[in-house]
C-alpha positions in Angstrom: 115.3 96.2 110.1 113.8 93.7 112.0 113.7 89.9 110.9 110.9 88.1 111.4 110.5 84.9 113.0 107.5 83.9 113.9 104.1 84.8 112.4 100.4 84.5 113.6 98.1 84.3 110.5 94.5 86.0 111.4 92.4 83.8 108.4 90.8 80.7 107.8 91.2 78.0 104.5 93.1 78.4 101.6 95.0 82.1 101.9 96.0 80.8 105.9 97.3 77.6 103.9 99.2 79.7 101.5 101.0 81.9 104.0 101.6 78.9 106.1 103.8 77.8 103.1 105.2 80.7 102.4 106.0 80.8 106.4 107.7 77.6 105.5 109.8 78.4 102.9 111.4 81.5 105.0 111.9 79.4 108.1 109.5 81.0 109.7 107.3 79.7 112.2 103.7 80.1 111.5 101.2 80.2 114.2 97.1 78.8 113.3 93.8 80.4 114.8 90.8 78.5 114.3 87.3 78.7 115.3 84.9 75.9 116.6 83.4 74.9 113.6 87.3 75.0 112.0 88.7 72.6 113.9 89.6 69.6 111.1 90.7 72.5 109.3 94.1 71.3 106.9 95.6 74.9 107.8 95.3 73.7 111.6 97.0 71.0 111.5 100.0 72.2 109.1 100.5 74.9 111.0 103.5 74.7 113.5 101.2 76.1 116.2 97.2 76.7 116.6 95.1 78.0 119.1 91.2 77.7 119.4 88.8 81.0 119.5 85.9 79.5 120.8 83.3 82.1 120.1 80.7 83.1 117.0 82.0 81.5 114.2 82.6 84.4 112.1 84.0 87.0 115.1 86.4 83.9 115.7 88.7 86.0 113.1 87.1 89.2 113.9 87.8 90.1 117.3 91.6 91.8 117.0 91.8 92.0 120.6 91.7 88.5 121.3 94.0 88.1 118.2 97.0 90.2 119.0 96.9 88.4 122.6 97.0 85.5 121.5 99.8 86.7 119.3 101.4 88.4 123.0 101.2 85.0 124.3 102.4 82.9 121.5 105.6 85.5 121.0 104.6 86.2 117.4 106.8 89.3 116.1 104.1 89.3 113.3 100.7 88.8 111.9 99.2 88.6 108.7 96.3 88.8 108.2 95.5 87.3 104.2 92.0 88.8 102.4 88.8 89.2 103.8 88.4 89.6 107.6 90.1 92.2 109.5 92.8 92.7 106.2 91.9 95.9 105.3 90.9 97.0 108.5 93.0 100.3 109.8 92.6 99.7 113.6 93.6 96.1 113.8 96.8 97.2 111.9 97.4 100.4 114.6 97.1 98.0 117.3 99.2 95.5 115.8 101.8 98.4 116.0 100.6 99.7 119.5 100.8 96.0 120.8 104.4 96.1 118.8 103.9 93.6 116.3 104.7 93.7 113.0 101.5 94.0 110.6 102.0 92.2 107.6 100.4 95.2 105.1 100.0 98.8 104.3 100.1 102.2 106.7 97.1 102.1 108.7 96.9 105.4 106.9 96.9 103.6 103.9 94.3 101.4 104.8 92.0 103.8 106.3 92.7 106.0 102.9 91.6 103.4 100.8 88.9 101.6 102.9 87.2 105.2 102.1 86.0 105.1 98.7 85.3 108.7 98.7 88.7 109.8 99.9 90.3 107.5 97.9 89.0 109.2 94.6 89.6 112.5 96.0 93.2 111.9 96.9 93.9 109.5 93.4 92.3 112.6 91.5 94.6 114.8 93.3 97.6 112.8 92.2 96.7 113.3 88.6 94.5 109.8 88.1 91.8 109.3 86.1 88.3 109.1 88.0 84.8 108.5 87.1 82.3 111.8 87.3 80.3 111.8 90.4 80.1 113.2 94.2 83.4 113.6 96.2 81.5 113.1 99.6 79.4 110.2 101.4 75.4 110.5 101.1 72.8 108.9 102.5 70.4 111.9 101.5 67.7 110.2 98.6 66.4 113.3 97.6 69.9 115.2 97.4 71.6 111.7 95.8 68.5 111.8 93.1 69.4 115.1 92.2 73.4 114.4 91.9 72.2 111.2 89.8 70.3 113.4 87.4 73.0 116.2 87.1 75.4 113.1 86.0 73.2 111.7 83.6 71.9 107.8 83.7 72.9 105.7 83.6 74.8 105.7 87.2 75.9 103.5 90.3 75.1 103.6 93.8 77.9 102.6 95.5 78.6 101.7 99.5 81.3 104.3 100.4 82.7 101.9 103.3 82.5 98.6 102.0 83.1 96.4 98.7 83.3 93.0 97.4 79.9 94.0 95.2 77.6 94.7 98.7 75.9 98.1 98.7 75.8 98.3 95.0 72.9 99.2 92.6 73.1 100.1 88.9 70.3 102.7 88.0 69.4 103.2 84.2 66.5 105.2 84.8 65.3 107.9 87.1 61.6 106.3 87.9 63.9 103.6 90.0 66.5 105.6 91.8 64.8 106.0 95.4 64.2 102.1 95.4 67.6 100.8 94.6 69.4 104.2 96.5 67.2 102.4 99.8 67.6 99.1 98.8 71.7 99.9 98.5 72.0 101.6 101.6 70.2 99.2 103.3 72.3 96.7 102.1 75.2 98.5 102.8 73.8 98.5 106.8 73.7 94.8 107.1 77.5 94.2 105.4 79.2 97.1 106.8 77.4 98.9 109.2 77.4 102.3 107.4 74.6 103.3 104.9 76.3 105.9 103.2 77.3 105.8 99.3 78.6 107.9 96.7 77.1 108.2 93.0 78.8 107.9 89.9 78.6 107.4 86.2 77.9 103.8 85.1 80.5 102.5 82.4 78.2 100.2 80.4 79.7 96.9 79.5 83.7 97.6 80.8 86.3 95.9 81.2 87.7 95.7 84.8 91.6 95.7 84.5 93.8 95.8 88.2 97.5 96.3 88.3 99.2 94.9 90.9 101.7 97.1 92.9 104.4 96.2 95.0 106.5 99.0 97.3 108.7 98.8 99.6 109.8 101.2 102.5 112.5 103.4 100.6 110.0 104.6 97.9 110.8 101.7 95.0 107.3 101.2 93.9 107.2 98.1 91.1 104.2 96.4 89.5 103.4 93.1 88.6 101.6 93.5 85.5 97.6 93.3 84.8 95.2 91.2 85.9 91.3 91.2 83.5 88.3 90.2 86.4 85.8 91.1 84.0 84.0 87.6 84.5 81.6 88.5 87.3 78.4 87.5 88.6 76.8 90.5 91.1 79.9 92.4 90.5 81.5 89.6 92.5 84.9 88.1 90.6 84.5 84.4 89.0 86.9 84.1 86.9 90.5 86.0 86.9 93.2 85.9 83.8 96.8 87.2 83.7 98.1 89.2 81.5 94.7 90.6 80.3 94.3 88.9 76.6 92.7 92.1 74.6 94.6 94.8 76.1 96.1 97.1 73.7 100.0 97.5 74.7 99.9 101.0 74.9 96.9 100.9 76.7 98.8 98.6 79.4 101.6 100.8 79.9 99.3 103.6 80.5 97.7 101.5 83.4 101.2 100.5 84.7 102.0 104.3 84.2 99.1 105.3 86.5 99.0 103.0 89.3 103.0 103.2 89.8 103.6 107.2 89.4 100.3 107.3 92.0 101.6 105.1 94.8 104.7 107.2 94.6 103.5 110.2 95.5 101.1 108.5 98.0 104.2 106.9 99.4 102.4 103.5 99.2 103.8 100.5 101.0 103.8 96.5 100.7 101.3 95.2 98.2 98.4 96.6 96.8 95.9 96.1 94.1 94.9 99.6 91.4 91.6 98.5 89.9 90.3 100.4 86.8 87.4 100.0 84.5 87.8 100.4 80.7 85.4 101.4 78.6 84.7 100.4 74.3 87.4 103.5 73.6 89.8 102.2 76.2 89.4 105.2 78.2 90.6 104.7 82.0 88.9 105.3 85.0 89.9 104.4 88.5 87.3 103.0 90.7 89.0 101.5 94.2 92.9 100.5 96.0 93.0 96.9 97.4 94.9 97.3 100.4 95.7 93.6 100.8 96.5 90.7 98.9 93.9 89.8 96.3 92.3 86.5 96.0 93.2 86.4 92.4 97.5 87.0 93.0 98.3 83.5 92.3 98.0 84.1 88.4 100.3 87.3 88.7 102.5 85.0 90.9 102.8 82.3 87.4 103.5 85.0 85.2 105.8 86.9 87.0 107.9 84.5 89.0 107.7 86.2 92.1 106.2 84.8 95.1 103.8 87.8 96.6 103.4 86.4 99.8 106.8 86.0 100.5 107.4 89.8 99.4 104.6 90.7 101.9 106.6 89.4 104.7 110.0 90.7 103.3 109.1 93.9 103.2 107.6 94.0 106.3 110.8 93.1 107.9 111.8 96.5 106.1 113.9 94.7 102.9 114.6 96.4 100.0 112.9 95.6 96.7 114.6 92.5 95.4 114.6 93.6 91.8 114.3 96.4 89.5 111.2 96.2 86.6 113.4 96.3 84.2 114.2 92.4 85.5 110.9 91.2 86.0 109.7 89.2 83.2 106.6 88.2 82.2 105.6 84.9 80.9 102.7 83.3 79.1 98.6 83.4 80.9 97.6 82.3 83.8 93.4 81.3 84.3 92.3 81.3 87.7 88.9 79.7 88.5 87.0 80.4 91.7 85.7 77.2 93.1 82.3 77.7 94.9 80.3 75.1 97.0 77.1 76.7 95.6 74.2 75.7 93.1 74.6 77.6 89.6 71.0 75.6 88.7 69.4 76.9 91.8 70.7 81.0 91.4 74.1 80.1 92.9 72.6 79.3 96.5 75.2 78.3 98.5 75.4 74.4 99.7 77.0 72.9 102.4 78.0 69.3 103.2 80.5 66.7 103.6 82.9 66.0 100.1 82.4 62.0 99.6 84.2 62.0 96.1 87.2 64.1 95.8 89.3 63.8 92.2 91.9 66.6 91.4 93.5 67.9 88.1 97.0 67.9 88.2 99.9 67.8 85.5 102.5 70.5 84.1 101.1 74.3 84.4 98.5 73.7 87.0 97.7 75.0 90.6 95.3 73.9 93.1 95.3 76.4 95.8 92.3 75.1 98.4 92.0 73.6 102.1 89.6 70.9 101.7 89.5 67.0 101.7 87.4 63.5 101.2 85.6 63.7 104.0 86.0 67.5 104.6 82.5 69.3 105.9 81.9 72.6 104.5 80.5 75.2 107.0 77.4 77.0 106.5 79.3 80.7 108.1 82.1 81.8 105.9 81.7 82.7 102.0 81.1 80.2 99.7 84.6 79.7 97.9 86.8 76.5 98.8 89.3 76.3 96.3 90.7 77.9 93.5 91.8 76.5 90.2 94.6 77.9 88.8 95.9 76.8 85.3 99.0 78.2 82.9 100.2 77.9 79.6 102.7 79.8 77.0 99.8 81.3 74.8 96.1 82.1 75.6 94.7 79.4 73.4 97.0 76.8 75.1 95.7 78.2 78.5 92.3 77.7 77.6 92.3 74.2 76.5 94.9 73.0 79.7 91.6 74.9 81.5 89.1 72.9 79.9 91.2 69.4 80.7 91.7 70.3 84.3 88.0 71.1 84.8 87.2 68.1 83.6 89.0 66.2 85.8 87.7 68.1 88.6 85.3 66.4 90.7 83.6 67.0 94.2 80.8 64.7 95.1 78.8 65.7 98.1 77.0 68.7 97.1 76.9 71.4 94.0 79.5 73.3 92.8 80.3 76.0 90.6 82.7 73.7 88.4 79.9 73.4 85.7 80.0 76.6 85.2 83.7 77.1 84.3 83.0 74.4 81.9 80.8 75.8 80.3 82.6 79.5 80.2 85.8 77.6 78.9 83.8 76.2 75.7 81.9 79.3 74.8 83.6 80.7 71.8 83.7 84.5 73.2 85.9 83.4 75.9 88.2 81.4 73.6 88.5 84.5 71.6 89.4 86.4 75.0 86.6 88.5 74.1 84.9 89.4 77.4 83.9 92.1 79.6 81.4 92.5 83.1 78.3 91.7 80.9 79.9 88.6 79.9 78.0 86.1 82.5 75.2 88.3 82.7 74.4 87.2 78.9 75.9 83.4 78.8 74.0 82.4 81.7 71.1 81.8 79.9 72.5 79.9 77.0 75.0 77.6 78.7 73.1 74.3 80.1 75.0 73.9 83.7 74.7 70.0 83.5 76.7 67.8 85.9 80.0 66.5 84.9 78.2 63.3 83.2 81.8 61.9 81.8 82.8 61.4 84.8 79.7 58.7 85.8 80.6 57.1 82.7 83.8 56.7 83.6 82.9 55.5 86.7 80.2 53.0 84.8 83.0 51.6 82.9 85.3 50.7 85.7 82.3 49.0 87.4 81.8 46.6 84.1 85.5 46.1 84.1 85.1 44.8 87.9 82.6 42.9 87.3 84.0 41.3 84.1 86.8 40.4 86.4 84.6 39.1 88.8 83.4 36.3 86.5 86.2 35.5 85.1 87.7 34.7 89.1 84.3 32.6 89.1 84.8 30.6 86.2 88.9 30.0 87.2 89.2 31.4 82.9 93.4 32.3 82.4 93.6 35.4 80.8 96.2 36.4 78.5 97.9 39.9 79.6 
């Protein structure tokens, strides 16, 4: 076992911020990269050590072999490497281990298992879990995938087999528009992931999407962390994430649990990892893809369970033993988290950019601001549009829905649009305070909800101006005033 003491952290904004923290907490020292356009970046400067890549903005945190030297050179026994970028890439984490550093994850096998959507379904299948119906192989045939797509039955999905995040996907409901969305999917899946290749599967209408989060250590003690519901989606992208799911049959859950745990044991699954399932109106399961990294979304697992994800990341890298048995995890109330976007919800979400000149926070008992940015901080046009992430908790789900609806009403960024009127609306709609939701959900609210800026806030701001200027003539005319 080796004990790690100094870490290099291969991201950007909030997650860098996060492990930088939980760096921190471990006495660990935590080593910054930033790129050109990232210099004023918060994570740079809390960081105990940072060191410019002064190339393409977005290969800044791409380029592994400028990475792991700089790791070399700045002694790090470890990276980690957060969400997005090279997290779930199989090489970087081989040549971490080539270069002898610790990476902060899964196997590369792992990885590279999972990072295959095809093989993934193959080898879950194998291990006795649920699947959708649909090919076993890549394709990037038309006429052959038209043919799979009618054996199946429409409706179906055209999914990118090497990518994710909602890129390279198409739902088909009819055959007359299969070869358009197969090209327009493949062509798609090109430009995001170089590879055009996808598989075909049934399409669950209106499911929910349920994920179980898994934690495993070296020695074969695989534990989760309970459920998370990401049903709230916009282009099969994630907007809104809720812990523990608040319409989930119990025996339902423990089937999930059931699943994603007896499945990493047999895989021999290490560190963290997210099982996500879809759930259709009879509660039947189906697995649809492995997260091989942590999730954006772990901060509402981390407030219900108690345990600090990030820090397990890095303990179990070092080759520690779980810390506790299931039976001792204990789970505790719901946990909201909103996805804070700079982007335009009146203008079909385009994403904005600009400098924040007003910058008012929620705060109080049960919630969480996880986010990098500042008065006065510029957003960059090159990375994805999130900057923040709301996080809220409460004992029950109504209480977590009304400490949601305070705290997005205190929420205020000046400077250009955000998504923030859209959680505002979604946290008055009565289907959500019901927990009554599934992927449709958005998809048939947008329409009806009215997206208005936060107008209670320039009234508040109205008022405060009257009060100074009442003050202001009352200095004039030398009036006492009784307090």
């Amino acid at each position: 076992m080796k004990k790690i003491s100094k870490v290099l952290i291969a991201n950007r904004g909030e997650i860098a911020l996060r492990i930088i923290r939980a760096c921190k907490e471990l006495d660990i020292i935590s080593v910054a990269i930033f790129s050109e356009v990232d210099v004023e970046g918060v994570w740079v400067r809390k960081a105990d050590e940072c060191y410019p890549i002064m190339k393409d903005p977005i290969n800044a945190y791409l380029d592994f072999n400028i990475i792991i030297s700089i790791a070399k050179k700045a002694n790090c026994d470890a990276i980690h490497p957060g969400y997005g970028f090279l997290s779930e890439n199989a090489q970087f984490a081989k040549a971490c281990e080539e270069n002898g550093i610790i990476f902060i994850g899964p196997k590369p096998k792992h990885i590279a298992l999972f990072g295959d959507k095809m093989a993934s379904k193959v080898a879950m299948k194998k291990v006795g879990v649920p699947v959708l119906e649909g090919t076993n192989e890549p394709i990037d045939d038309v006429n052959k995938a038209e043919d799979i797509a009618k054996d199946i039955g429409f409706p179906v999905i055209i999914k990118a087999a090497f990518g994710g995040g909602g890129r390279g996907m198409r739902i088909v409901k009819n055959q007359k528009d299969f070869k358009q969305m197969f090209e327009s999917a493949t062509n798609e899946a090109i430009k995001y992931f170089g590879k055009g290749e996808v598989f075909i599967e049934k399409f669950v209408e209106n499911p929910r999407h349920i994920e179980v989060q898994i934690i495993a250590d070296k020695y074969g003690n695989v534990l989760h962390l309970g459920e998370r519901d990401c049903s709230i989606q916009r282009r099969h992208q994630k907007v809104i994430e809720v812990a523990p799911s608040p319409r989930l049959n119990s025996d339902v859950r423990k089937e999930l649990y059931d699943i994603a745990t007896n499945a990493m044991i047999k895989l021999g699954y290490e560190n963290v990892g997210t099982v996500e399932f879809l759930l259709d109106n009879k509660d039947n399961i189906y697995f649809i893809e492995m997260n091989t990294r942590v999730q954006v979304e772990h901060p509402v697992t981390e407030i219900i369970s108690g345990v600090d994800i990030i820090q397990r990341m890095i303990q179990i890298a070092e080759g520690d033993k779980l810390q506790m048995s299931q039976e001792e995890i204990k789970f505790r109330g719901y946990a909201i988290e909103f996805r804070i976007n700079a982007e335009n919800p009146q203008k079909n979400f385009m994403p904005s950019v600009g400098t924040i000149t007003k910058y008012l926070t929620p705060g109080g008992p049960g919630v969480r601001l996880d986010t990098s940015i500042y008065s006065g901080y510029k957003v960059p046009s090159n990375y994805d549009s999130m900057i923040g992430k709301l996080i809220v908790w409460s004992l029950d789900w109504q209480g977590a829905v009304k400490k949601a609806k305070r705290s997005l009403d205190e929420f205020y960024i000046e400077g250009f649009p955000t998504n923030i009127p859209l959680h505002r609306e979604i946290v008055r709609d009565g289907d959500f305070k019901a927990g009554n939701f599934n992927t449709s959900y958005l998809d048939e609210k947008l329409e009806t909800f009215t997206l208005q800026t936060q107008e209670h806030i320039k009234q508040e701001e109205q008022k405060v101006a009257k009060i100074i200027s009442f003050i202001a003539k009352i200095k004039e005319k030398n009036i006492k005033v009784k307090h």
